[in-house]
C-alpha positions in Angstrom: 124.2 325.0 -11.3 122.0 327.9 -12.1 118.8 326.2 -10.5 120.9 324.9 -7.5 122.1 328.5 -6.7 119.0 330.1 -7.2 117.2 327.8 -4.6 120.2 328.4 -1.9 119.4 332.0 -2.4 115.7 331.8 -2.1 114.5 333.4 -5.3 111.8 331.6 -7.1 112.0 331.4 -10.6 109.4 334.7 -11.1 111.8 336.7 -8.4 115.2 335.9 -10.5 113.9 336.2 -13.9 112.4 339.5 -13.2 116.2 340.8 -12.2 116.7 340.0 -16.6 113.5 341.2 -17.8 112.2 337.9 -18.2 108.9 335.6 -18.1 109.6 333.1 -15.3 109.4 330.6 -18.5 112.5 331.8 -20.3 114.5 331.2 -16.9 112.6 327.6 -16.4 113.8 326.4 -20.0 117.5 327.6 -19.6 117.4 326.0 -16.2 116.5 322.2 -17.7 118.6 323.4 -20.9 116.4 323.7 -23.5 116.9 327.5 -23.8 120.4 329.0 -24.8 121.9 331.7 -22.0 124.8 334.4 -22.6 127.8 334.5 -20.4 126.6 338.1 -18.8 123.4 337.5 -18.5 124.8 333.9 -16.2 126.9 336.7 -14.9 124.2 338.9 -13.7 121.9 336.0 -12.5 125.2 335.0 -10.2 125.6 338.3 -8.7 121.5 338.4 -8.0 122.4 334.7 -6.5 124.8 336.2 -3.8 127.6 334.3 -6.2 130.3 337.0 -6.1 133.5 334.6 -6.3 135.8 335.2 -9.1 136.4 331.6 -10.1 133.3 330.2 -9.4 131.6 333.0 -12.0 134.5 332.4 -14.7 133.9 328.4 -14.3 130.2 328.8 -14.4 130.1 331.1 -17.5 133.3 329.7 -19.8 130.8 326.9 -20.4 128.6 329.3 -22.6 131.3 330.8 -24.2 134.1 329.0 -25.1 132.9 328.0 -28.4 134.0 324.3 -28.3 133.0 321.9 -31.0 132.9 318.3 -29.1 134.5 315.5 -31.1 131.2 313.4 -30.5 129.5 315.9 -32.7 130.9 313.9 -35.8 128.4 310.9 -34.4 125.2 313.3 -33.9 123.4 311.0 -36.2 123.6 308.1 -34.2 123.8 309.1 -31.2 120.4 310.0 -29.0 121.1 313.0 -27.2 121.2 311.8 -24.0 124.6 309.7 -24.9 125.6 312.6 -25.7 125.2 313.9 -22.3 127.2 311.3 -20.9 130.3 311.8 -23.0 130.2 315.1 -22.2 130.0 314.8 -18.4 132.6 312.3 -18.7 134.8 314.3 -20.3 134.8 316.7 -17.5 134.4 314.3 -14.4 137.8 314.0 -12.4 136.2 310.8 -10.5 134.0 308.2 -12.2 132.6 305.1 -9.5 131.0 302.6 -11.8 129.5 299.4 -11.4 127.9 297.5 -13.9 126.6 293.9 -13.5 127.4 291.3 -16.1 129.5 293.4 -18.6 132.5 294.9 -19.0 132.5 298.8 -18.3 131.9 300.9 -21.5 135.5 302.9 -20.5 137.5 299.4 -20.4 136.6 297.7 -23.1 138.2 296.4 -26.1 136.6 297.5 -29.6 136.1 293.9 -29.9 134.3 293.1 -27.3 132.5 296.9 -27.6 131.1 295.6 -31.6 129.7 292.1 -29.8 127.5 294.1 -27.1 126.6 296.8 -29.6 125.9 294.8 -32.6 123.7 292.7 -30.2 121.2 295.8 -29.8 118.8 296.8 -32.1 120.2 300.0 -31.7 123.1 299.2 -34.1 120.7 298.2 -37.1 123.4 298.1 -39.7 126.9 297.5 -39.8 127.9 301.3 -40.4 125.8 302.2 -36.9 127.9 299.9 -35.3 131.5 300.6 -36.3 130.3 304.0 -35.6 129.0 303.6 -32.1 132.5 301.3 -31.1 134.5 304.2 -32.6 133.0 306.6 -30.2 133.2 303.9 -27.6 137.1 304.3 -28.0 137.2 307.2 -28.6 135.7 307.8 -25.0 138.4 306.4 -22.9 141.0 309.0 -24.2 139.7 310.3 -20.5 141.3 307.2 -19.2 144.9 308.3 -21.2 145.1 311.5 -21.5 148.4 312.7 -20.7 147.4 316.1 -18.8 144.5 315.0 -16.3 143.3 311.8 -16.8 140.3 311.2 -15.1 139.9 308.5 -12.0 138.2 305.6 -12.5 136.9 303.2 -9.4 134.8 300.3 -11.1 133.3 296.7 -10.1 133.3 294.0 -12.2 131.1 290.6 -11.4 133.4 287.8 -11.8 130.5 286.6 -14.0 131.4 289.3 -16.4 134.4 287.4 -16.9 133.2 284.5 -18.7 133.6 284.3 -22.5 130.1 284.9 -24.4 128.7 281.8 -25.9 129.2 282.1 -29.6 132.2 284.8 -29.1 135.2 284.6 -31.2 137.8 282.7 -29.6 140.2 285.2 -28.7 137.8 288.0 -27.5 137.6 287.3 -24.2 141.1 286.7 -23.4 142.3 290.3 -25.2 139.4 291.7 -22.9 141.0 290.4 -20.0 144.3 291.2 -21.1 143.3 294.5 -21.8 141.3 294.5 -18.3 144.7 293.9 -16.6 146.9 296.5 -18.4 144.6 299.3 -18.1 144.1 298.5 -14.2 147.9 298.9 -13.6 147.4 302.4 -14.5 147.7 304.9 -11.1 144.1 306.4 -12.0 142.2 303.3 -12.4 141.3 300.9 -9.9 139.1 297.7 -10.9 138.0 295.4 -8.3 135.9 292.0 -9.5 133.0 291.1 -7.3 133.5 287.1 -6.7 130.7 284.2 -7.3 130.8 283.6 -3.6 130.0 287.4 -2.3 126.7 287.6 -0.3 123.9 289.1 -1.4 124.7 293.0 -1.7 122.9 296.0 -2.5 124.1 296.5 -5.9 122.5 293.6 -7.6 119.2 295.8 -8.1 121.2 298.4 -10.5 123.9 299.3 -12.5 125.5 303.1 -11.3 127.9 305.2 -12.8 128.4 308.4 -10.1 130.6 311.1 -11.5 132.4 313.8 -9.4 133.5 317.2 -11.2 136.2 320.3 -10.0 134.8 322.8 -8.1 131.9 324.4 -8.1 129.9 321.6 -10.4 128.1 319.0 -7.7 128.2 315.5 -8.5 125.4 313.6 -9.8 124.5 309.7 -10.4 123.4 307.9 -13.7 121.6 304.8 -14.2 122.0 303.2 -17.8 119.7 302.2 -20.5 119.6 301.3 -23.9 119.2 305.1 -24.9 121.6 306.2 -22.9 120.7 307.1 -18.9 119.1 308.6 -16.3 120.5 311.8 -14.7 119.8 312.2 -10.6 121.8 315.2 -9.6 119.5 315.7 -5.9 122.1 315.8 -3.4 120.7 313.0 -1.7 119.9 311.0 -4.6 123.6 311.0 -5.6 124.7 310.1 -2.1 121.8 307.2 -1.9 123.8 306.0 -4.9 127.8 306.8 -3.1 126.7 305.1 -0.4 125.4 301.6 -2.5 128.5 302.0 -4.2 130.6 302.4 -1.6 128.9 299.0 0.1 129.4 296.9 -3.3 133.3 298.3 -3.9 134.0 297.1 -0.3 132.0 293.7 -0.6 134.7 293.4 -3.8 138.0 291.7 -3.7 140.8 293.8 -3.0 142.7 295.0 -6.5 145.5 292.2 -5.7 143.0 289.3 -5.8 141.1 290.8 -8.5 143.7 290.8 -10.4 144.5 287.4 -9.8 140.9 286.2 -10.3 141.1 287.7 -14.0 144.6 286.3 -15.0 142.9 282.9 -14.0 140.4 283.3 -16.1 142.3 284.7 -18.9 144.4 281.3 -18.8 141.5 279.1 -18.7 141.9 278.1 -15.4 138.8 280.3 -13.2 139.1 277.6 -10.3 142.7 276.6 -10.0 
């Protein structure tokens, strides 16, 4: 937010840190985060910015210093920082549009189903890494259940990410689906399943997650790796990615029919 405001206003970095005192350097770090910022010196950066609103300096500057000790700290030592991100943006989002081709989204999945991906990476080299990284895994769709603001959640699934895993436990699947169709009856949470038969589409080249935020935080996109993501949070880079997803949630069955689609195949019967 700092960086965005300070190139609406015109200042380069050497004009804006000079208003603290400071080597164009200093302000360069605290912009990509690697340098810690108090709340009046945000304060004083803001007014230099032309940022004179009230609630827009509070919002900005309460993230310094309210002191919060994230739960996901607990997990520090297995989780790469840029995981860490993610939770954290998560936790704040009021409007996550995901789609994710041939698994399950991370926020709607069973801790079943969450140990079989994980304990498939070599990420989760022992058995204590991986109960670890399901636990956080739940932990993370409290956003889903919260009772005071739960966040939104619009997500494709492939009908392909509906078939049970060769060499899967019996049951997995089917509590996956199960839980797949409880969780979508929840007001926040829309889940549509992209069929077999769709067309060719633009999503098929990438997963997305976009994430939208209260006022004044802009929105940004994330593509997903095994360490975590990639941040784009360029205005038009986050609307390239609205815009793809926006093409592959309307090439998706309606909720009704996706619905449908997974109680067939949580019965066994995918083409009855």
């Amino acid at each position: 937010m700092l960086r965005h405001y300070r190139k609406a206003s015109g200042l380069t970095l050497a004009q804006a840190a000079k208003t603290l005192g400071w080597e164009n350097t200093r302000l360069s770090r605290v912009e990509t985060g690697q340098y810690q910022i108090k709340g009046d010196e945000i304060a004083a950066l803001l007014t230099s910015y032309g940022i004179a609103e009230a609630g827009t300096v509070a919002e900005v500057t309460q993230v310094i210093d309210s002191g919060y000790r994230a739960w996901w700290a607990a997990y520090a030592d297995v989780l790469p920082q840029t995981y860490a991100d993610i939770i954290a943006l998560e936790s704040e989002a009021v409007l996550i549009r995901g789609y994710f081709p041939q698994l399950i989204p991370a926020l709607l999945q069973t801790p079943a189903y969450a140990h079989a991906i994980i304990s498939s990476s070599p990420r989760a080299a022992t058995q204590k890494t991986a109960t670890a990284l399901v636990q956080v895994r739940q932990a993370r769709k409290e956003i889903l259940t919260r009772p005071s603001g739960p966040t939104e959640l619009r997500t494709v699934v492939d009908e392909s990410a509906l078939y049970p895993r060769a060499g899967s436990a019996p049951d997995l699947m089917r509590d996956q689906l199960l839980s797949l169709l409880d969780m979508s009856e929840r007001p926040n949470i829309t889940l549509r399943v992209m069929p077999l038969s769709a067309p060719v589409h633009s999503g098929l080249t990438s997963n997305m997650t976009i994430m939208d935020f209260r006022p004044p935080w802009p929105s940004l996109a994330m593509v997903d790796h095994t360490r975590g993501g990639v941040f784009l949070e360029e205005p038009e880079d986050v609307k390239a990615f609205t815009e793809v997803f926006d093409a592959v949630y309307e090439a998706a069955l309606p909720t009704d029919e996706s619905r449908n689609v997974i109680k067939k195949y949580m019965e066994g019967n995918p083409h009855a």
